[in-house]
C-alpha positions in Angstrom: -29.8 -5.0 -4.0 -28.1 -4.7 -7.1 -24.5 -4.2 -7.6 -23.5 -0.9 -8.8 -22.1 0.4 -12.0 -19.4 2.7 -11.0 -17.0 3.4 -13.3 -14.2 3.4 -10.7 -13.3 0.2 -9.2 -11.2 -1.1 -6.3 -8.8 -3.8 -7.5 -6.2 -5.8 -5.5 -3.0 -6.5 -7.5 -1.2 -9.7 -6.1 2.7 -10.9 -6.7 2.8 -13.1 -9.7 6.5 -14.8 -8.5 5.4 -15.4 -5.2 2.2 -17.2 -6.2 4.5 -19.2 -8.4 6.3 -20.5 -6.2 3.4 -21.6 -3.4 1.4 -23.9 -3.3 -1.3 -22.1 -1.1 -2.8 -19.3 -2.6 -3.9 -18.0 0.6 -0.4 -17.7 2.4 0.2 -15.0 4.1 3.7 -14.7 2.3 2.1 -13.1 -0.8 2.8 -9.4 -1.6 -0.4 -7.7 -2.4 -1.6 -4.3 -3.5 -4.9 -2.5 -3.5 -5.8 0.8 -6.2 -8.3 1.5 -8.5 -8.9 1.1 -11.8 -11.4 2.7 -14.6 -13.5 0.3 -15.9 -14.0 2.0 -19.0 -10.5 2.7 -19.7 -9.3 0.0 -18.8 -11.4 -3.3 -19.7 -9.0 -5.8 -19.3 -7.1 -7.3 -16.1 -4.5 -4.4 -15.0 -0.2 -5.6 -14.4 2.1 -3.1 -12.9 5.4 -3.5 -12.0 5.6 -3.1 -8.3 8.3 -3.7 -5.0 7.2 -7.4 -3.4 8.7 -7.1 -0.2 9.0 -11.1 0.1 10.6 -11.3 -3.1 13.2 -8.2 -2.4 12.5 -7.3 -6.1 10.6 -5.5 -8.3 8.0 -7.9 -9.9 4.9 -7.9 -12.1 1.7 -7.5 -9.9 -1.7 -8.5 -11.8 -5.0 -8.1 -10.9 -7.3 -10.9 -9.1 -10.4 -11.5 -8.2 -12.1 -10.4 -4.8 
């Protein structure tokens, strides 16, 4: 089955201090986020400032693959 083109998209927006600073992507330490995105609107990988709850700050979540 193909995928589909829907122009809305789930995305999952992941701490980019937090994977900085481990070595293991898949820890469980790393603050991560899930929205949705137009894909029409917006082509290119999504960043939005967001509260990481391991980092006690606000930091710059960006998009990453599924």
């Amino acid at each position: 089955m193909a995928k589909s083109k829907d122009v809305r998209v789930t995305i999952i927006l992941e701490c980019t201090s937090c994977v900085r600073n481990v070595v293991n992507k898949e820890s469980t330490g790393i603050s991560r986020y899930i929205t949705q995105k137009n894909r029409h609107n917006t082509p290119s990988r999504l960043e939005l400032k967001k509260f990481c709850s391991y980092c006690y700050k606000h930091t710059i979540h960006g998009e990453i693959k599924k």
